[in-house]
C-alpha beads as a LAMMPS data file, in Angstrom:
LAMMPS data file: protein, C-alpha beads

136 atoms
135 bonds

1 atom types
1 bond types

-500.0 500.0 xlo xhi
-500.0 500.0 ylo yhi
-500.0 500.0 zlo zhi

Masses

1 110.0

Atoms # bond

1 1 1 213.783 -1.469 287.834
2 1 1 213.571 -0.983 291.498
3 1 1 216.684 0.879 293.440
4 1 1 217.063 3.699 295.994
5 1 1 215.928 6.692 295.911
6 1 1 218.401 9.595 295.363
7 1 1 217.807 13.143 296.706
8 1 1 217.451 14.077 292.835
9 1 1 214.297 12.280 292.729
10 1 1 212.198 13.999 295.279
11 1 1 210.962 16.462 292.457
12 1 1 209.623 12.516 290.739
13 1 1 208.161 11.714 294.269
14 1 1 206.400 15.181 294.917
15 1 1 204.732 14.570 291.698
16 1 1 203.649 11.187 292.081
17 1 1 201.648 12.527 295.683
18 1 1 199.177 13.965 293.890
19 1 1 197.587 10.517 292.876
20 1 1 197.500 9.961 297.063
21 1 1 193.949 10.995 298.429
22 1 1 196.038 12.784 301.261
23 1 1 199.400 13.596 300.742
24 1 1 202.100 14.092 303.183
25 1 1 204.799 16.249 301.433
26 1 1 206.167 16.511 305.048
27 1 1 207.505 13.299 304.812
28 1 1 210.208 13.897 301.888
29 1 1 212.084 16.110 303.643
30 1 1 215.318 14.617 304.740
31 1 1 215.363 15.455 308.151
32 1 1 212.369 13.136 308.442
33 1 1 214.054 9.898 308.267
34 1 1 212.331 8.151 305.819
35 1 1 214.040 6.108 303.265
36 1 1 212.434 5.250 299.614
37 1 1 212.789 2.888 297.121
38 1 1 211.612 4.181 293.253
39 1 1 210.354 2.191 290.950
40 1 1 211.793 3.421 286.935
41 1 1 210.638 2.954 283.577
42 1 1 213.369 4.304 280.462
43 1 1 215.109 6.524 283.930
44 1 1 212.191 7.898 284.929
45 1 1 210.780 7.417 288.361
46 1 1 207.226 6.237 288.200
47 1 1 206.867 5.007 291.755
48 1 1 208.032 5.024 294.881
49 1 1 207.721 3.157 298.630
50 1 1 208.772 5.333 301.371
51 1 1 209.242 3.509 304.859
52 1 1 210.975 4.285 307.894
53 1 1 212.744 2.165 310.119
54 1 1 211.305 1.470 313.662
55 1 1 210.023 -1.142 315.632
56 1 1 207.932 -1.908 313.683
57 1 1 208.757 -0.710 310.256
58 1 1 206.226 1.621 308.869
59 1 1 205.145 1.797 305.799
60 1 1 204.010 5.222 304.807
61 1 1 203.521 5.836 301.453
62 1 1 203.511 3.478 298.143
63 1 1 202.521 4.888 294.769
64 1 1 202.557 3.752 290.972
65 1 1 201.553 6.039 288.279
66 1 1 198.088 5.140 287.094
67 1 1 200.248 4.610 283.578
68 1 1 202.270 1.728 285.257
69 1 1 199.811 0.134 287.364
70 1 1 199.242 -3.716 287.047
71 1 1 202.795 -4.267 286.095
72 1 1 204.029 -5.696 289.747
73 1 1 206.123 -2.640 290.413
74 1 1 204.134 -2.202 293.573
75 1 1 204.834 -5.630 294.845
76 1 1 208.274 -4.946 293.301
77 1 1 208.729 -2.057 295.895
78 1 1 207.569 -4.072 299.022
79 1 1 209.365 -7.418 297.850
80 1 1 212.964 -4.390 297.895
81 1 1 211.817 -3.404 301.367
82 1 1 211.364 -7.312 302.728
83 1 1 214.549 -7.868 301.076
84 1 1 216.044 -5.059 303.366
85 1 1 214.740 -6.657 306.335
86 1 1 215.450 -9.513 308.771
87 1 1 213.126 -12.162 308.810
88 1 1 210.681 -12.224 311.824
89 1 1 210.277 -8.161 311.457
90 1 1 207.227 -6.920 311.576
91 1 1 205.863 -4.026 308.702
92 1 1 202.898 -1.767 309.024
93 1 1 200.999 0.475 307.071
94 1 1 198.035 2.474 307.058
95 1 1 195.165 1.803 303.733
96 1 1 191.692 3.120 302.910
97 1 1 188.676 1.434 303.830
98 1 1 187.590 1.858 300.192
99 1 1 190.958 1.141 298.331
100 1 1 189.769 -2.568 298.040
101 1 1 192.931 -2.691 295.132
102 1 1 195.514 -1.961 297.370
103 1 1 194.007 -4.699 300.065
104 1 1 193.976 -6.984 297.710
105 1 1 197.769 -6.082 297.030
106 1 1 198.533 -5.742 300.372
107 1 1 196.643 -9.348 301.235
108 1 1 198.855 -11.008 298.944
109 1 1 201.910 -9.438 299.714
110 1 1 200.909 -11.450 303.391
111 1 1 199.210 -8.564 305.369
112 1 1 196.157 -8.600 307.839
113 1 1 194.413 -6.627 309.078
114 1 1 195.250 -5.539 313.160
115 1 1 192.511 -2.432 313.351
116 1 1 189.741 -0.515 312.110
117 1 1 190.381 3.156 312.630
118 1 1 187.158 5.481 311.689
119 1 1 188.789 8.954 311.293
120 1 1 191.958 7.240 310.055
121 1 1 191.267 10.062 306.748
122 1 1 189.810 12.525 306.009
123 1 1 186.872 11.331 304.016
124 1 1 186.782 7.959 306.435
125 1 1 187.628 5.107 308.030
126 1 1 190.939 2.752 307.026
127 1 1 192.673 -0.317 308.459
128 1 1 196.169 -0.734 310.049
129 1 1 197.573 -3.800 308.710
130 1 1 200.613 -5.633 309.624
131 1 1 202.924 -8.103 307.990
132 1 1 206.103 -10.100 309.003
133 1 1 208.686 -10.796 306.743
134 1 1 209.943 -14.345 306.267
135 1 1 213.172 -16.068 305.627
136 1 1 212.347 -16.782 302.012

Bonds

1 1 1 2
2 1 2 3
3 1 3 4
4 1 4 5
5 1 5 6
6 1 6 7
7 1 7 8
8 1 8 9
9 1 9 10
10 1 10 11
11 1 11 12
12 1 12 13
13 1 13 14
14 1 14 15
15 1 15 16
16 1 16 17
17 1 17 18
18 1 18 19
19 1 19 20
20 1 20 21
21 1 21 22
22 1 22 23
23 1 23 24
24 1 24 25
25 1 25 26
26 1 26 27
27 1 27 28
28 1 28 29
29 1 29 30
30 1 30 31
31 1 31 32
32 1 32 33
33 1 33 34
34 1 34 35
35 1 35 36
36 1 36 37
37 1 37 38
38 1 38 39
39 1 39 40
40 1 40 41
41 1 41 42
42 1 42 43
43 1 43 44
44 1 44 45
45 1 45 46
46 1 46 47
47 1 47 48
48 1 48 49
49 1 49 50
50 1 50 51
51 1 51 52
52 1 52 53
53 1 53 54
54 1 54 55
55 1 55 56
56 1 56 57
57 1 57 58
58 1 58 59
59 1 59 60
60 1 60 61
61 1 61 62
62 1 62 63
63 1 63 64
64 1 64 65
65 1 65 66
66 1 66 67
67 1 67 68
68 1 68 69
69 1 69 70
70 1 70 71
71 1 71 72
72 1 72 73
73 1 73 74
74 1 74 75
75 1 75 76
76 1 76 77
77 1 77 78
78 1 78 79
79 1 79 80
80 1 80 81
81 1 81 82
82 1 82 83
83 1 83 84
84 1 84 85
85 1 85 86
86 1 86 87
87 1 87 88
88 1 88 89
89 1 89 90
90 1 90 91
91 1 91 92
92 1 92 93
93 1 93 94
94 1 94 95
95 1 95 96
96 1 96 97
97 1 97 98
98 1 98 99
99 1 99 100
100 1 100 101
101 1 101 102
102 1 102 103
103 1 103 104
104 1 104 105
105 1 105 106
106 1 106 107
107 1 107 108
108 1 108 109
109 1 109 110
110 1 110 111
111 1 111 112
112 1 112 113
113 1 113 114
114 1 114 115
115 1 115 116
116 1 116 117
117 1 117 118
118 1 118 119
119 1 119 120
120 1 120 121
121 1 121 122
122 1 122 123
123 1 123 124
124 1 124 125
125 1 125 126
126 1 126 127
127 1 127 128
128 1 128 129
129 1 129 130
130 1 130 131
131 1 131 132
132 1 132 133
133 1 133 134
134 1 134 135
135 1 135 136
């Protein structure tokens, strides 16, 4: 199931960051201005997208317990977040040059690729890519 987050989940979300390569705990707070959608299995959260609104809409973080993987609850969390939107708005995030699973995710979910950025992390380069949602 795929809803809203809550502010009782943050403790969920925190824990899910540690399967990012580089976390961004920053980001949770609430005076941020994020907003997330979780992804639950039997009530517990075991994903989450968090975006924030913006011209364009960005993206920042999407993560699915290695446990829970495969099951579409990432594209579950995107398709709540295109719902959201208008058609014709644009979406960007940030991936890995190396995390060729989440391109291929991100490919089908009707992103490409806008830049290379070399220092984008830590440990290398990643790719800004950009989508725009449609009216169906």
């Amino acid at each position: 199931m795929i809803r809203e987050g809550r502010p009782q989940d943050r403790p969920a979300v925190r824990g899910l960051q540690q399967y990012l390569p580089e976390p961004a705990p920053e980001l949770l707070a609430p005076v941020a201005g994020g907003s997330l959608f979780v992804s639950t299995a039997s009530g517990a959260v075991v994903g989450y997208l968090l975006w924030f609104p913006g011209e364009p809409v960005y993206a920042a973080e999407l993560v699915v317990h290695p446990d829970y993987r495969r099951q579409g609850r990432g594209r579950a969390l995107f398709q709540a977040l295109f719902d959201r939107l208008d058609p014709g708005r644009a979406v960007v995030l940030r991936v890995a040059a190396e995390n060729e699973a989440a391109q291929g995710l991100y490919h089908e979910l009707g992103f490409e690729r806008v830049a290379v950025e070399p220092d984008a992390y830590d440990d290398g380069a990643g790719y800004l890519l950009r989508a725009v949602v449609d009216d169906g």
